[in-house]
VOZAPA-808735 format. One line per 5 residues: number of its first residue (from 1); their letters; for each residue x, y, z of C-alpha. Coordinates in Angstrom, 2 decimals, always signed. Example, Ala and Ser with C-alpha at 12.3 -4.5 7.8 and 13.67 -1.06 7.14 Angstrom:
<pts>
1) as) +12.30,-4.50,+7.80 | +13.67,-1.06,+7.14;
</pts>
This chain:
<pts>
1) xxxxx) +34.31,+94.46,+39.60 | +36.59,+92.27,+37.62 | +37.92,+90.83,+40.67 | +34.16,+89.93,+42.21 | +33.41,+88.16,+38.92;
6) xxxxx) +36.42,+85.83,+38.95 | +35.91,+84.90,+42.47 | +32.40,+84.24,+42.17 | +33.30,+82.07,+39.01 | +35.58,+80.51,+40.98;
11) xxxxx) +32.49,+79.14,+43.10 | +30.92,+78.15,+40.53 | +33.80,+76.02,+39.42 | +33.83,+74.54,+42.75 | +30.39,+74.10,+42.86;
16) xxxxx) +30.08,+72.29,+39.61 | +33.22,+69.96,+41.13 | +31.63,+68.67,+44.00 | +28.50,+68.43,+42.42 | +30.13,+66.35,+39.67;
21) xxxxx) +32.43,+64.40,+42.49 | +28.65,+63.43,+44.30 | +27.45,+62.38,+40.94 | +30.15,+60.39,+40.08 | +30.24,+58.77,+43.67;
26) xxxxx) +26.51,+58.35,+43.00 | +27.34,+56.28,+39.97 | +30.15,+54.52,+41.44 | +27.53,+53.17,+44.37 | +25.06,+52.31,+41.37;
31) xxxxx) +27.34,+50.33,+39.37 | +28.26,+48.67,+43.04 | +25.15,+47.98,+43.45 | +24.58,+46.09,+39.54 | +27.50,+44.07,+39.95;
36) xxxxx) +27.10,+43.02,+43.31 | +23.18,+42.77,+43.35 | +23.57,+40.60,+39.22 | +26.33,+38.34,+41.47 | +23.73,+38.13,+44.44;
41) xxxxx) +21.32,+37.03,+41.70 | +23.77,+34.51,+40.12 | +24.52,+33.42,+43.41 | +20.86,+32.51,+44.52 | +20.36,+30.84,+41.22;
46) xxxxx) +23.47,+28.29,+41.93 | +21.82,+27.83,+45.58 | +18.37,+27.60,+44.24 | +19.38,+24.98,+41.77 | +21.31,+23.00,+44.43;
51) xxxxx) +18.07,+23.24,+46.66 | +16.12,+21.99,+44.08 | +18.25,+19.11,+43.68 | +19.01,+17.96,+47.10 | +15.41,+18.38,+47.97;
56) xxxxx) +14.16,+16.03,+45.34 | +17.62,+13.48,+46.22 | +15.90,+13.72,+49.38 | +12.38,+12.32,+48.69 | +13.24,+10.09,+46.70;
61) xxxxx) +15.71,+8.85,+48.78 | +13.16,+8.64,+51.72 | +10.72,+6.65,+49.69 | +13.46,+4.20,+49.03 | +14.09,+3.95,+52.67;
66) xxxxx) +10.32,+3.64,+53.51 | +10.22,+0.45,+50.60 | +13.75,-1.10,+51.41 | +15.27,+0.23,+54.48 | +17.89,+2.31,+55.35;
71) xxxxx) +18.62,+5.20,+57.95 | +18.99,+8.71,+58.66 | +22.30,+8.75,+57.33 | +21.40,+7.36,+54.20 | +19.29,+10.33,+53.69;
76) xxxxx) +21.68,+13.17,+54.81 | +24.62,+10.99,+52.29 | +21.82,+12.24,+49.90 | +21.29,+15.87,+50.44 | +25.01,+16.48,+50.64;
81) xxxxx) +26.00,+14.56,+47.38 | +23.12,+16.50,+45.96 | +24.60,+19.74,+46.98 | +28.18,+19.42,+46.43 | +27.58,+18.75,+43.17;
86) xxxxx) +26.88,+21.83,+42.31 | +29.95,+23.40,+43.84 | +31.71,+25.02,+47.33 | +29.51,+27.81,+48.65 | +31.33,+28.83,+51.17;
91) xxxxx) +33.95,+31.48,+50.60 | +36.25,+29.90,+53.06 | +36.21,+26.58,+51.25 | +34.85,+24.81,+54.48 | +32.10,+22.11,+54.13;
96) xxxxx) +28.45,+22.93,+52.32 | +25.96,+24.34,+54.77 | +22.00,+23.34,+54.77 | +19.48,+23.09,+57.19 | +16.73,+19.85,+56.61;
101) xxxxx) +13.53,+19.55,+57.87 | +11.10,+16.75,+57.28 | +7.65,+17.53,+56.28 | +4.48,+15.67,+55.84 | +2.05,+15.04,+52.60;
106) xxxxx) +1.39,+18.98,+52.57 | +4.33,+20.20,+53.04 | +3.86,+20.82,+57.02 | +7.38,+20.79,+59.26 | +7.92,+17.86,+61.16;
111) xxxxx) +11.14,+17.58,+62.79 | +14.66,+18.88,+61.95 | +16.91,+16.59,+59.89 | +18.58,+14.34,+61.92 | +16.50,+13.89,+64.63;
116) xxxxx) +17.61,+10.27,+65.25 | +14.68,+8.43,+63.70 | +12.61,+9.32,+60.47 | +8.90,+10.41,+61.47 | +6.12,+8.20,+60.45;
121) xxxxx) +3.92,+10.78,+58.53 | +7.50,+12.21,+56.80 | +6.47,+12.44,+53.18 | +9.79,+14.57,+51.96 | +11.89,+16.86,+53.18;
126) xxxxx) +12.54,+20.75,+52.75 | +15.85,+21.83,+52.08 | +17.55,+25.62,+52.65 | +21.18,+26.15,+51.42 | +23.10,+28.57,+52.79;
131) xxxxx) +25.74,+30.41,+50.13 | +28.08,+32.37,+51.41 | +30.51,+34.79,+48.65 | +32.95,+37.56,+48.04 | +31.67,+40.78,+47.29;
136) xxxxx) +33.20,+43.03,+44.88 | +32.39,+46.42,+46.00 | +29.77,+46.04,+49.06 | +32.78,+45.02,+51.27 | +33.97,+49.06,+50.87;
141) xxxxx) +30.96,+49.50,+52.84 | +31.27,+46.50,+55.61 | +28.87,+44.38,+53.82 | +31.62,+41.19,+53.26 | +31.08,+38.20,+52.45;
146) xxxxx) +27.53,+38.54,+51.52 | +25.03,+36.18,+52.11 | +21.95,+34.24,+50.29 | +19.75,+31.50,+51.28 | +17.39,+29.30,+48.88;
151) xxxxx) +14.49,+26.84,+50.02 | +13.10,+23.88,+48.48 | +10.85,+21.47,+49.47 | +10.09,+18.01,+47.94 | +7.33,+15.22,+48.32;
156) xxxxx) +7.12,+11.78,+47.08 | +3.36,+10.49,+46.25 | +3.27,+6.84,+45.85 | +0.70,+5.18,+43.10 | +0.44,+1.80,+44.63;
161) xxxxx) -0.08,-0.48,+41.87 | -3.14,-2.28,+43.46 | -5.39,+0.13,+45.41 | -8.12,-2.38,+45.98 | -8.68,-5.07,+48.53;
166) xxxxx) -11.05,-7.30,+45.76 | -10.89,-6.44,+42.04 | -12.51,-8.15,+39.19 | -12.29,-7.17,+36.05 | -15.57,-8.08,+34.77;
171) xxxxx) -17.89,-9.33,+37.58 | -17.50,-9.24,+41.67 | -19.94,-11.44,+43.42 | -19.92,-12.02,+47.26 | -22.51,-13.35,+49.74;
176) xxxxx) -21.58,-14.30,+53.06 | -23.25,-14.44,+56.35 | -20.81,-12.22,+57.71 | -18.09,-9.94,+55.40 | -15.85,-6.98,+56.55;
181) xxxxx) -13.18,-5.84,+54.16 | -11.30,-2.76,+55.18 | -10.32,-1.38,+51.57 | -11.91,-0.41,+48.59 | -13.55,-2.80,+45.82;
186) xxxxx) -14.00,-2.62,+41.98 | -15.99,-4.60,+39.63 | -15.68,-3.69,+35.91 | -19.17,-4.73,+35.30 | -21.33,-6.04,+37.69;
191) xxxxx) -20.93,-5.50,+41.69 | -23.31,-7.98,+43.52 | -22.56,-8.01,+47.45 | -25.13,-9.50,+49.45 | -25.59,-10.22,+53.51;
196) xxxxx) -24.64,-8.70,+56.40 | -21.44,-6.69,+55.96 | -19.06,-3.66,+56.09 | -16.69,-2.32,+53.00 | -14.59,-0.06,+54.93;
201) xxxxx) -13.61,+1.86,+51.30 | -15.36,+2.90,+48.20 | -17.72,+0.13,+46.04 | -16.66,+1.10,+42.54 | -18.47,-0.42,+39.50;
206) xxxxx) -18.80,-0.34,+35.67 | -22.12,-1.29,+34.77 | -24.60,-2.30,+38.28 | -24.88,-2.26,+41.68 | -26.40,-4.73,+43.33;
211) xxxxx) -25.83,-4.09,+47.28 | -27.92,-5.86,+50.09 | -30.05,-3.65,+52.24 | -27.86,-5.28,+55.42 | -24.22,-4.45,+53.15;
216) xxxxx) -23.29,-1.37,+53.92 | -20.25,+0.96,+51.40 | -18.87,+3.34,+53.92 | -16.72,+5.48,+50.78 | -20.00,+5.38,+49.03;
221) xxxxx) -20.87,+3.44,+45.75 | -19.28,+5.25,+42.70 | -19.72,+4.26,+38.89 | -16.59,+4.34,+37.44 | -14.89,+3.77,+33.91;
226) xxxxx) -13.68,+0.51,+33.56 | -10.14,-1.30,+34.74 | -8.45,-3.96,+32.77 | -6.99,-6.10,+35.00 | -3.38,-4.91,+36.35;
231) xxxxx) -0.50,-7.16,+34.65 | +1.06,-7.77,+38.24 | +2.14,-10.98,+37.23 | +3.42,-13.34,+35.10 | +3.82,-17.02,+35.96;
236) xxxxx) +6.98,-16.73,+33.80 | +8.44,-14.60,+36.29 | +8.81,-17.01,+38.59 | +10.40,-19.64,+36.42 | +13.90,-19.97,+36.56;
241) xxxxx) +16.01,-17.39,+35.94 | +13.06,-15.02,+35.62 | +13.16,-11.92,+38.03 | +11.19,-12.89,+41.22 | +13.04,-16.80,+40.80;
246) xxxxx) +15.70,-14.47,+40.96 | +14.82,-12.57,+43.94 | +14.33,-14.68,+46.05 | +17.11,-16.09,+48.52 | +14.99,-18.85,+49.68;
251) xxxxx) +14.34,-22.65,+48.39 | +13.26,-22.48,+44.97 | +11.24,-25.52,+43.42 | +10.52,-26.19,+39.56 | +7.84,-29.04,+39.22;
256) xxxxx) +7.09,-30.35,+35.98 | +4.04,-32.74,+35.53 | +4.90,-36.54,+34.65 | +0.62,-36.22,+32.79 | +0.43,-32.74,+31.91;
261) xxxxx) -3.20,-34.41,+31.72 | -3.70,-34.08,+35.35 | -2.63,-31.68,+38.09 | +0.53,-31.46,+40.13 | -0.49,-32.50,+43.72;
266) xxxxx) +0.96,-30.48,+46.50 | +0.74,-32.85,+49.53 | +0.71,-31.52,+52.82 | +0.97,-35.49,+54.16 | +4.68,-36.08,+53.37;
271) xxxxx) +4.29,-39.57,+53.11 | +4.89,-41.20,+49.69 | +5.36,-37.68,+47.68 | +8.36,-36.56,+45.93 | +10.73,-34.48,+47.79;
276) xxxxx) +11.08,-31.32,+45.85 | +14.93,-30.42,+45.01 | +16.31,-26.79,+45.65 | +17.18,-24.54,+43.01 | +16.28,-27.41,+40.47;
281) xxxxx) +13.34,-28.75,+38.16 | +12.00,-32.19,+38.69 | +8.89,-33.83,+36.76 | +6.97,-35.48,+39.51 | +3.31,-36.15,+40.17;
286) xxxxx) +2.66,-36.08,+43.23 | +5.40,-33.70,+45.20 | +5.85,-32.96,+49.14 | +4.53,-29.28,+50.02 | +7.42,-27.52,+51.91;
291) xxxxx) +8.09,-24.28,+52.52 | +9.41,-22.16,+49.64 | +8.67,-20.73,+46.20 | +7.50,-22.54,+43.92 | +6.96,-22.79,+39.83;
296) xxxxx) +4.65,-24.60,+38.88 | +4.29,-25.88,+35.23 | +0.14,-26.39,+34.19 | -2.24,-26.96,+36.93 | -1.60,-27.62,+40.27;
301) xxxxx) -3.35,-28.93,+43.48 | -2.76,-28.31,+47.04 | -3.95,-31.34,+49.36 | -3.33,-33.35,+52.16 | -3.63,-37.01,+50.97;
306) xxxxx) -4.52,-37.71,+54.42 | -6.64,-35.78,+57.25 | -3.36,-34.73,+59.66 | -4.35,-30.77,+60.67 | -4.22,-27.80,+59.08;
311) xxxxx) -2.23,-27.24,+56.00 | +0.41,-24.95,+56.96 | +2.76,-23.54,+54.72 | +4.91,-20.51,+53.90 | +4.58,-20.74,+50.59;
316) xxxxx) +4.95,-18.92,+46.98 | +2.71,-20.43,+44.33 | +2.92,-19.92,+40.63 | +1.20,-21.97,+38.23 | +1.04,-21.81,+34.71;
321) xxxxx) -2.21,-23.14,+34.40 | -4.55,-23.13,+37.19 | -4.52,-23.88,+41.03 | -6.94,-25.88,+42.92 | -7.42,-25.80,+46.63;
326) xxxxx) -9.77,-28.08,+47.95 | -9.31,-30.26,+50.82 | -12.30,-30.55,+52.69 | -11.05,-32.06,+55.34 | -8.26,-29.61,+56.55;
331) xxxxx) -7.99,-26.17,+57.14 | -5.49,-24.00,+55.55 | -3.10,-21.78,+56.85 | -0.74,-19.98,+54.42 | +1.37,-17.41,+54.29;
336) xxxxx) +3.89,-16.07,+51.43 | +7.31,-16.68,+51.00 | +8.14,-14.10,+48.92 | +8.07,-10.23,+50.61 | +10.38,-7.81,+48.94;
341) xxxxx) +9.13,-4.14,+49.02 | +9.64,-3.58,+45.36 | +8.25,-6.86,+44.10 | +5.20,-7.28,+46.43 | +3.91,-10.54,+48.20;
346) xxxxx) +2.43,-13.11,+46.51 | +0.88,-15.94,+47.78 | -1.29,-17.66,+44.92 | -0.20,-16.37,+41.04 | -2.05,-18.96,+38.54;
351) xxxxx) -2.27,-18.13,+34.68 | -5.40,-18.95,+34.34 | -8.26,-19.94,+37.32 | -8.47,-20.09,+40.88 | -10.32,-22.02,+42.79;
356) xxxxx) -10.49,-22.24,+46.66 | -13.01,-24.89,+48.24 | -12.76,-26.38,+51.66 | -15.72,-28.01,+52.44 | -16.23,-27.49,+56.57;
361) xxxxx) -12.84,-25.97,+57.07 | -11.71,-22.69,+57.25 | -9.29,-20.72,+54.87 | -6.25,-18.50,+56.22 | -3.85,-16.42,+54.21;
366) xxxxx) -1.35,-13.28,+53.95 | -0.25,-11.98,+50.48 | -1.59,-11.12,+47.42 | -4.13,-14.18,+45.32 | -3.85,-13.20,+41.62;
371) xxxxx) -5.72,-15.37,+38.65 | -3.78,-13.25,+35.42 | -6.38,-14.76,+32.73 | -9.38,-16.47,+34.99 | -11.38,-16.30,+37.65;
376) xxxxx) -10.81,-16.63,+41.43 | -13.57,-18.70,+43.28 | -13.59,-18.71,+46.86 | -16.22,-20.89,+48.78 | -15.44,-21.35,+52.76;
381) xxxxx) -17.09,-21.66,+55.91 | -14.55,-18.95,+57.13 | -12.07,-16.91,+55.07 | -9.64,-14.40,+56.84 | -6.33,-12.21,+56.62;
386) xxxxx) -5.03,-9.59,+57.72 | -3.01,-8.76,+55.10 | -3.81,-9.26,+51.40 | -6.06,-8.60,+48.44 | -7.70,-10.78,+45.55;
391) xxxxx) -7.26,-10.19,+42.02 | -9.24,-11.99,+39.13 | -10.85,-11.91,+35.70 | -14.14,-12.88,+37.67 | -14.59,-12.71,+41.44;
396) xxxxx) -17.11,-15.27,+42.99 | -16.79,-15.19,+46.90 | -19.16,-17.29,+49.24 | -19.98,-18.80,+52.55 | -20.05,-18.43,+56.54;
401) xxxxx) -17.57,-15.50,+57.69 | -15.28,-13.17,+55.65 | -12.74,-10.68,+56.67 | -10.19,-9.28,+54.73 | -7.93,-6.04,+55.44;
406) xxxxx) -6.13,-4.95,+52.37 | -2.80,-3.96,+52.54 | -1.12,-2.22,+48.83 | +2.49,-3.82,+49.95 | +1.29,-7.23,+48.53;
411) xxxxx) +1.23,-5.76,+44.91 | +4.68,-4.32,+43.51 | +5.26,-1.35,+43.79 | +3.94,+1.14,+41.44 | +4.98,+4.16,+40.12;
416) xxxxx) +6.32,+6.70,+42.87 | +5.90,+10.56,+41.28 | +8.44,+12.77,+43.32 | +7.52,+16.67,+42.99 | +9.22,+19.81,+44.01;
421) xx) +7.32,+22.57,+45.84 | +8.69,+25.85,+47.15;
</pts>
């Protein structure tokens, strides 16, 4: 009897040991399993934040490219400096590993990243990288190196800092025979646009509406709260030494008035005017229009003393005090000098009014025509470009034919918001 109770205690021993050896392995695999799951989680963090990063790099870098050139390799220099700042994820020391895609304003795939040129819709980019580490018990089981993988993606969303093709601060008056503007318009008062005509954007006014039965708003007419004026301007910044002086790598003329009584005249008919010197200020009176920028200090006036053809110019014009542009007798043809993509394109910058008349000839332009403390009058038989935008205290617009297509590039750029979506 004895004997039968020490064997079967025996058993029980026994038992109890490979009970306890199963519960012991069973905590062994579930201390495994914090340490290498907490390291997994550390590990995804460090990818995550790496993601993050290179994915916003990314955007931003793309938006630079879209405003001032550059290439696909620009953009992958970005993602990888991104990354590798945070670290080697490889276990085997080799070289980072992501995968890039560029997507579009919501966040769609486009094309993988490089795909030799940068897609026109791209808007950002997503961004997966790939972390590859040493586990510290999971290899016992075959499950070395481990593996994690975190995804970001990245937009940029420019605000252009003029979103309007006509803007007056106060009061926007137009009445032509013909108009077609493709862009939107904004009076902070009163909105007055009479004849036969197409705004291919949104009307936006403060205070009234006053829109022809024959004008047609195709964004609809929308009261809203009122706009100062954007400071896109200064004349000062054109002077010498001042930032777009600056920027520009082209002639640069400084033209001082010998009667700050009367205006400095800009003749197109190069006989008998001053020749304007590079890079230097002159007082003259009467100065010889030539391609270039130009500062301008008080009013100026941009002629042709005698009827030759049109008055062509490439041209950058910033006056201190007001421009005048009047010839009746010659058309005008202008384009501006200055383009940068971060500074805009200005054409006409005055301090206080401008004022466009030409009698029986027509009025051409590309950039940006921007009174900072007056209005900007415009009376022609025909007005036209395909590329600007008019900005004034005061709008008053007149005549035969107008057409205008807006285009933001002409302002500076505004503020670009870059955000991160997963």
């Amino acid at each position: 009897m004895d004997m039968r109770r020490r064997i079967a205690a025996r058993g029980r021993r026994g038992q109890a040991l490979v009970l306890l050896g199963l519960a012991f392995a069973g905590f062994l695999a579930l201390v495994a399993l914090a340490i290498d799951g907490g390291n997994a989680f550390v590990q995804r963090r460090r990818a995550q934040n790496a993601a993050d990063a290179a994915a916003l790099s990314g955007a931003r870098r793309l938006w630079e490219i879209r405003r001032q050139g550059g290439s696909e390799a620009d953009l992958l220099a970005a993602l990888r400096e991104a990354i590798d700042a945070h670290g080697v994820f490889n276990v085997d020391g080799a070289s980072n590993v992501f995968e890039a895609y560029y997507v579009d304003e919501n966040g769609n795939l486009l094309a993988p990243l490089p795909s030799g040129t940068i897609p026109a819709d791209a808007r950002g980019v997503q961004v997966t990288v790939i972390n590859r580490f040493d586990a510290f018990f999971a290899g016992v089981f075959g499950f070395d190196p481990l593996e994690v993988r975190a995804l970001a993606v990245a937009l940029y969303r420019p605000s252009p800092a003029c979103a309007h093709a006509l803007f007056a601060e106060n009061d926007l008056r137009a009445e032509f025979a013909s108009l077609d503007v493709t862009g939107n318009v904004y009076a902070g008062r009163d909105l007055a646009l009479q004849g036969l005509g197409t705004i291919r954007g949104v009307c936006e006014y403060g205070t009234t509406a006053d829109i022809g039965f024959w004008m047609q708003c195709q964004g609809g007419r929308v009261q809203v709260p009122f706009r100062p004026l954007p400071a896109l301007y200064a004349p000062a910044d054109f002077a010498p030494g001042g930032p777009l002086w600056s920027a520009y790598l082209g002639s640069r003329y400084c033209i001082r008035p010998q009667n700050p009584g009367q205006p400095i005249l800009l003749d197109a008919h190069p006989a008998g005017a001053v020749a304007p010197v590079p890079n230097q200020c002159i007082t003259a009176q009467r100065v010889r229009l030539q391609d270039g920028l130009y500062y301008l200090e008080g009013d100026a006036r941009v002629a042709r003393s005698q009827a030759m053809g049109p008055i062509k110019a490439t041209v950058t014009l910033a006056a201190t005090g007001s421009l005048l542009l009047d010839d009746p007798n010659n058309r005008y043809e202008l384009s501006n000098a200055l383009n940068d993509p971060q500074r805009g394109a200005p054409l006409l910058v005055a301090g206080r009014v401008i004022t466009i008349t030409t009698g029986n000839s027509s009025f051409t332009w590309a950039g940006l025509i921007y009174a900072a403390g007056g209005p900007v009058t415009l009376q022609a038989p025909q007005a036209e470009s395909d590329r600007g935008a008019i900005y004034g205290k005061d709008l008053s617009l007149g005549g035969g034919t107008f057409r205008l297509v807006s285009d933001p590039t002409v302002c500076p750029a505004g503020v670009t918001r870059v955000e991160l979506r997963r």
